[in-house]
Biopython code that builds the backbone (N, CA, C, O; Angstrom):
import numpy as np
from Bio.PDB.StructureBuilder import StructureBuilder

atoms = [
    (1, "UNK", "N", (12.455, 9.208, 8.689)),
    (1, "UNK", "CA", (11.270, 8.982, 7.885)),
    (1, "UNK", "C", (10.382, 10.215, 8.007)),
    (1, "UNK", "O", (10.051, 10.832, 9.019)),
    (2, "UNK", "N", (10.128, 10.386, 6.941)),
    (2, "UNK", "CA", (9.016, 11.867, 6.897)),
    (2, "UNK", "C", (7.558, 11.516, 7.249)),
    (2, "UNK", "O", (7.097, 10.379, 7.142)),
    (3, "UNK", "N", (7.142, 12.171, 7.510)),
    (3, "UNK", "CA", (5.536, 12.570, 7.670)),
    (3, "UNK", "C", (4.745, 11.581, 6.307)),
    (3, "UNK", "O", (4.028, 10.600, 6.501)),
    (4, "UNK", "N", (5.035, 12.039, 5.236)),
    (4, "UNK", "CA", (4.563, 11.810, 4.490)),
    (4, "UNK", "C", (4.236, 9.871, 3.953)),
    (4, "UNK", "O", (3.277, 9.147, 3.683)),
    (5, "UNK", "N", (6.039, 9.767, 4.073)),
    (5, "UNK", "CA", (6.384, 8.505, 3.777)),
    (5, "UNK", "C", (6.243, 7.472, 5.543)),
    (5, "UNK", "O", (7.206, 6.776, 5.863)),
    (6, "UNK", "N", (5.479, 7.511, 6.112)),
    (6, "UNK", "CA", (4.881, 7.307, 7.176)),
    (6, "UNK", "C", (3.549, 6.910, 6.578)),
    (6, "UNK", "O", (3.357, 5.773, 6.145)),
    (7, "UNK", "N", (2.600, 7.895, 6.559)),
    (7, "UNK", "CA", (1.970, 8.140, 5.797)),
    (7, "UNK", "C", (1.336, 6.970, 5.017)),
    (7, "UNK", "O", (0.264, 6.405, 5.229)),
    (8, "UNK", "N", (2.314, 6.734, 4.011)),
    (8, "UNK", "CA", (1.735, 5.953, 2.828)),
    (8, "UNK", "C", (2.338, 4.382, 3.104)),
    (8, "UNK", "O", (1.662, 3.476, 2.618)),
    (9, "UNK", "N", (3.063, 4.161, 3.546)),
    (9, "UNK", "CA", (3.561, 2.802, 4.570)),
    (9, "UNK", "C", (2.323, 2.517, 5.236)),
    (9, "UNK", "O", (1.684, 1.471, 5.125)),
    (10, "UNK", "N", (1.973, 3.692, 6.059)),
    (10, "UNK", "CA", (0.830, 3.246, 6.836)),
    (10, "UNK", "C", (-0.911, 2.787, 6.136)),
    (10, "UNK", "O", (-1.875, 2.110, 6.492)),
    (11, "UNK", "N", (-0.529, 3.612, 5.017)),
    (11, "UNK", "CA", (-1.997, 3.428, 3.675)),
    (11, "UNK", "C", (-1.900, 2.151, 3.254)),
    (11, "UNK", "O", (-2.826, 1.347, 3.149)),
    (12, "UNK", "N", (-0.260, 1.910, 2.911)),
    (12, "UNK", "CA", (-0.270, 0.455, 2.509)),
    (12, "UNK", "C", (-0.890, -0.740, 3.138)),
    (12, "UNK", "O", (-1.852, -1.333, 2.649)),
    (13, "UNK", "N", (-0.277, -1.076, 4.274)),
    (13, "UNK", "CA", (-0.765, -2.004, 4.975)),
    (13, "UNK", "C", (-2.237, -2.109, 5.344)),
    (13, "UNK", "O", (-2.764, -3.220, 5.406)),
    (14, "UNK", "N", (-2.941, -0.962, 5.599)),
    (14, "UNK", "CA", (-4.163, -0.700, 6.136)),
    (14, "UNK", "C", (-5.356, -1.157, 4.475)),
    (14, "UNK", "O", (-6.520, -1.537, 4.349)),
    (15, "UNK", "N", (-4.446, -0.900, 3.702)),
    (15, "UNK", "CA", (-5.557, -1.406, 2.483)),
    (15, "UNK", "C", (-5.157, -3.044, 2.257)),
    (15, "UNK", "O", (-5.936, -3.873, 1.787)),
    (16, "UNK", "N", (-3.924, -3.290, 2.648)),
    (16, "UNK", "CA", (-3.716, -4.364, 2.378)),
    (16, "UNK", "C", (-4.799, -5.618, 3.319)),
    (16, "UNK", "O", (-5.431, -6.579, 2.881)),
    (17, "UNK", "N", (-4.664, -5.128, 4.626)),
    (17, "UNK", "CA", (-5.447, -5.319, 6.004)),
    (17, "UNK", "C", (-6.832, -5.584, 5.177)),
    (17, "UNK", "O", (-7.378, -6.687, 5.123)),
    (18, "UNK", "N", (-7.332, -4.357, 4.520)),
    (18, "UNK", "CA", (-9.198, -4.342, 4.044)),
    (18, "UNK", "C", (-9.267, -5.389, 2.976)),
    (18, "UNK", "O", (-10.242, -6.129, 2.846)),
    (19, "UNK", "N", (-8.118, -5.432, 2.153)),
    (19, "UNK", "CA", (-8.264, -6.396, 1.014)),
    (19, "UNK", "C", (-8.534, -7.895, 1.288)),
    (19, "UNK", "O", (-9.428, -8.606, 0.830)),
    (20, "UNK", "N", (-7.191, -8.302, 2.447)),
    (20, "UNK", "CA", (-8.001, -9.542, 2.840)),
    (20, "UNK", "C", (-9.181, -9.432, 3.226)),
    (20, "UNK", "O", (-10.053, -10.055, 2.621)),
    (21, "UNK", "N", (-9.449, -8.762, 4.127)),
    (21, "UNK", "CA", (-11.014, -8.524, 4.714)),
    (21, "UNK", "C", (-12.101, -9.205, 3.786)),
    (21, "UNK", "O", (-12.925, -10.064, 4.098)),
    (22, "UNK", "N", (-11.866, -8.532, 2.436)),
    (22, "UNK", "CA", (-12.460, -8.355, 1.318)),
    (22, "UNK", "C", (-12.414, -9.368, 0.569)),
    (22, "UNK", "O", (-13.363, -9.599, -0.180)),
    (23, "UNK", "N", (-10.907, -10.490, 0.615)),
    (23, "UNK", "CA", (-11.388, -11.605, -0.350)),
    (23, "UNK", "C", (-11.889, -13.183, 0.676)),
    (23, "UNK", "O", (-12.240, -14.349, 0.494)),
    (24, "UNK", "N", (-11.611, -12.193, 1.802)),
    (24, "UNK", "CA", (-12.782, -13.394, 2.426)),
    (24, "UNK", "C", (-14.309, -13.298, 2.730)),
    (24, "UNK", "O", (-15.082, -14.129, 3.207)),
    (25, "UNK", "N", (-14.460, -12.263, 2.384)),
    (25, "UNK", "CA", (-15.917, -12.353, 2.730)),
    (25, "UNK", "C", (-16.715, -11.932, 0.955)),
    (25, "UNK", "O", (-17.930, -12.125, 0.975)),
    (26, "UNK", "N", (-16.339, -11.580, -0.004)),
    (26, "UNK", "CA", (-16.634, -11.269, -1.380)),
    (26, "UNK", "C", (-16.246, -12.627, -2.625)),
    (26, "UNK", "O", (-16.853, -13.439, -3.322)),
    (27, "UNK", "N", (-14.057, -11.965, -2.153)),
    (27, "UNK", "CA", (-13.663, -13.165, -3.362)),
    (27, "UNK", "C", (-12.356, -12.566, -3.695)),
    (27, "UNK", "O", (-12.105, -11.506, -3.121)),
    (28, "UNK", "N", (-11.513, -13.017, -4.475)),
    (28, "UNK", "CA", (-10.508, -11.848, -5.033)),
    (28, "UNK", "C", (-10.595, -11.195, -5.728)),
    (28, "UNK", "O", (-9.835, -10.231, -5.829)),
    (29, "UNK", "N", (-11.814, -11.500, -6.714)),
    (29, "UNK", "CA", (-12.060, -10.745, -7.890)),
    (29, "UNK", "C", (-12.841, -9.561, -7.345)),
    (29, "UNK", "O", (-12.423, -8.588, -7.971)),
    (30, "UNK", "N", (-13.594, -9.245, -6.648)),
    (30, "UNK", "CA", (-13.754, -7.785, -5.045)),
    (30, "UNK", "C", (-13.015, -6.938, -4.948)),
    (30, "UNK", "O", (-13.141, -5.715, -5.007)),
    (31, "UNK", "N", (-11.878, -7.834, -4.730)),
    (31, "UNK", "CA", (-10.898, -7.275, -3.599)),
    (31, "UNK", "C", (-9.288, -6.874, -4.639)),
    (31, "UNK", "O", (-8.234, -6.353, -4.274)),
    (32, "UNK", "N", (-9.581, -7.220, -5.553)),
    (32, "UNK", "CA", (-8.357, -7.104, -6.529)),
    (32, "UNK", "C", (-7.958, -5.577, -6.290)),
    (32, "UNK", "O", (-6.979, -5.298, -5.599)),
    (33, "UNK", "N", (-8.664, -4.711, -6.820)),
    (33, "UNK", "CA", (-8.416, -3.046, -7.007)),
    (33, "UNK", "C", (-7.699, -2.585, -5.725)),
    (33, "UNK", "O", (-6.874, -1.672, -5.702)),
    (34, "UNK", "N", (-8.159, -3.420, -4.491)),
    (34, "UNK", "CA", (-7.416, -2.671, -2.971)),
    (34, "UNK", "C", (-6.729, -3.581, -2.787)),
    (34, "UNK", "O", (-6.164, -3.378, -1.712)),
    (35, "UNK", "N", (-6.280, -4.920, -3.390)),
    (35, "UNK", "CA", (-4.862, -5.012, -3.571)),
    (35, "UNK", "C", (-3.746, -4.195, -4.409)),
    (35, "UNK", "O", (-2.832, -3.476, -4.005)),
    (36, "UNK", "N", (-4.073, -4.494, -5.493)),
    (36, "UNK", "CA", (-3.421, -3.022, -6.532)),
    (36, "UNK", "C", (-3.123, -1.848, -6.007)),
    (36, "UNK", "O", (-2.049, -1.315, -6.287)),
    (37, "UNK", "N", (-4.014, -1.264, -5.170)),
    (37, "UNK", "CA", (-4.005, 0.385, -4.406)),
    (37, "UNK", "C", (-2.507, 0.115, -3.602)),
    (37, "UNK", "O", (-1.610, 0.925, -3.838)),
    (38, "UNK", "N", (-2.239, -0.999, -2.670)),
    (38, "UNK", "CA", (-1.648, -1.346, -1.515)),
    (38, "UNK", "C", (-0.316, -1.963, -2.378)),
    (38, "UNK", "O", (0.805, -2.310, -2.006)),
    (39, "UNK", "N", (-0.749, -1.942, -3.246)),
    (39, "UNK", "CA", (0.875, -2.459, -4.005)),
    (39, "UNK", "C", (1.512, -1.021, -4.463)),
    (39, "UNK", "O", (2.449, -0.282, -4.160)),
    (40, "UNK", "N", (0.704, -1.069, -5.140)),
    (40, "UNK", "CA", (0.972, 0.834, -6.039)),
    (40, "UNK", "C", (1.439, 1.986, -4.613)),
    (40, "UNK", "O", (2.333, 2.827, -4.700)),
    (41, "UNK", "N", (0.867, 1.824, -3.785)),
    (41, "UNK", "CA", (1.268, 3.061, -2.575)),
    (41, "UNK", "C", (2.816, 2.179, -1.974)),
    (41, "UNK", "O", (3.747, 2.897, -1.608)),
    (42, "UNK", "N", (2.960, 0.859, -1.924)),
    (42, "UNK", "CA", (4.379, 0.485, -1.743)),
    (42, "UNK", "C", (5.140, 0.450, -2.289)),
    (42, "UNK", "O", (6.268, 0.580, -1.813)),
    (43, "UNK", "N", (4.893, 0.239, -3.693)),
    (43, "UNK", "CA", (6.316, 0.869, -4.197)),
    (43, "UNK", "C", (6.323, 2.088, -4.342)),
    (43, "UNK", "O", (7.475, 2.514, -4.258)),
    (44, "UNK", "N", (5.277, 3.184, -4.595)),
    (44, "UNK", "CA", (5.720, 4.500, -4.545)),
    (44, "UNK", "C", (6.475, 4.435, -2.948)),
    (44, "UNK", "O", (7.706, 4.414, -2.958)),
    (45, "UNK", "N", (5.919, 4.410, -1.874)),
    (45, "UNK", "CA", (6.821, 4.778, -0.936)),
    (45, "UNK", "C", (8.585, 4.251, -0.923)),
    (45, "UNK", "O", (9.470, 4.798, -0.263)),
    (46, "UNK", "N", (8.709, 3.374, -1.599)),
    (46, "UNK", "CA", (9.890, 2.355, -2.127)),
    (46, "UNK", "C", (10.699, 3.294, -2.835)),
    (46, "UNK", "O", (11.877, 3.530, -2.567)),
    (47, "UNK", "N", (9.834, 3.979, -4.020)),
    (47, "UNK", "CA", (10.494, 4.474, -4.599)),
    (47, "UNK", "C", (10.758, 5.942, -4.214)),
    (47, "UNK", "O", (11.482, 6.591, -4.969)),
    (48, "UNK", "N", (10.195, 6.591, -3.008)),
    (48, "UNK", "CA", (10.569, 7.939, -2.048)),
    (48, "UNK", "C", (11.239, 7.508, -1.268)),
    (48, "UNK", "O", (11.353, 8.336, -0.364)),
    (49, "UNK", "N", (11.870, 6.502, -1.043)),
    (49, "UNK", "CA", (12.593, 5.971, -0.248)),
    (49, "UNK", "C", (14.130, 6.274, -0.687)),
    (49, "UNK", "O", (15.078, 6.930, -0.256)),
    (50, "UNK", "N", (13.819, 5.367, -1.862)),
    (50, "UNK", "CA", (15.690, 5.406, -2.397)),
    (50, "UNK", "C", (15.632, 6.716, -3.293)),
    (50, "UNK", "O", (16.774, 7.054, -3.605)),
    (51, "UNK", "N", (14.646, 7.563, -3.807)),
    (51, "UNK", "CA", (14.950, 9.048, -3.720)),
    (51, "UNK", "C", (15.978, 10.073, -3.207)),
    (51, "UNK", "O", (16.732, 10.921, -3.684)),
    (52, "UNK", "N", (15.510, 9.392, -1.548)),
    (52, "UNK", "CA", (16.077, 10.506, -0.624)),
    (52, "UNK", "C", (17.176, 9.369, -0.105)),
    (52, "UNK", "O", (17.552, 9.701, 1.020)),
    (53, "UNK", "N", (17.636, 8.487, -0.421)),
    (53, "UNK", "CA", (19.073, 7.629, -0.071)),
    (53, "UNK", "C", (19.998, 8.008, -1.012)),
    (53, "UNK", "O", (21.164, 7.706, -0.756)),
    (54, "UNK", "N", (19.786, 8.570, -1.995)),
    (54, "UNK", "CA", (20.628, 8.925, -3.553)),
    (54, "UNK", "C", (20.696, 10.318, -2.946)),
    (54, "UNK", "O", (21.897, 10.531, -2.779)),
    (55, "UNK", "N", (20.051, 11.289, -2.566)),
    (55, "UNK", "CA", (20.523, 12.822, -2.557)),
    (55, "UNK", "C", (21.317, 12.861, -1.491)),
    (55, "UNK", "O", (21.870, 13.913, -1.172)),
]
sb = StructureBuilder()
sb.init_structure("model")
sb.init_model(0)
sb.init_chain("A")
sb.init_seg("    ")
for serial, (resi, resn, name, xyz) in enumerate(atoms, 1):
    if name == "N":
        sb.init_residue(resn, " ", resi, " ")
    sb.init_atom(name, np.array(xyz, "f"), 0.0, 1.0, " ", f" {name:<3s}", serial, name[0])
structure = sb.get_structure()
């Protein structure tokens, strides 16, 4: 695993982490966008994943 894709695994969860944070103390409608962020950075890392399994 690279630096990078470390990295954004680790972005994932950590926004995912704030989002609940966020729809318990706001709502989901708050917290929607840093769910989205934490989805969007997992599958990009998903998709740098099987990138470098294909080369």
């Amino acid at each position: 695993m690279k630096l990078l894709d470390s990295i954004l695994l680790s972005l994932s969860v950590a926004f995912f982490v704030i989002g609940i944070y966020e729809t318990m103390t706001l709502g989901i409608g708050q917290a929607y966008y840093i769910f989205m962020l934490s989805l969007g950075l997992l599958f990009y890392y998903g998709y740098r994943k099987n990138k470098h399994k294909e080369d």
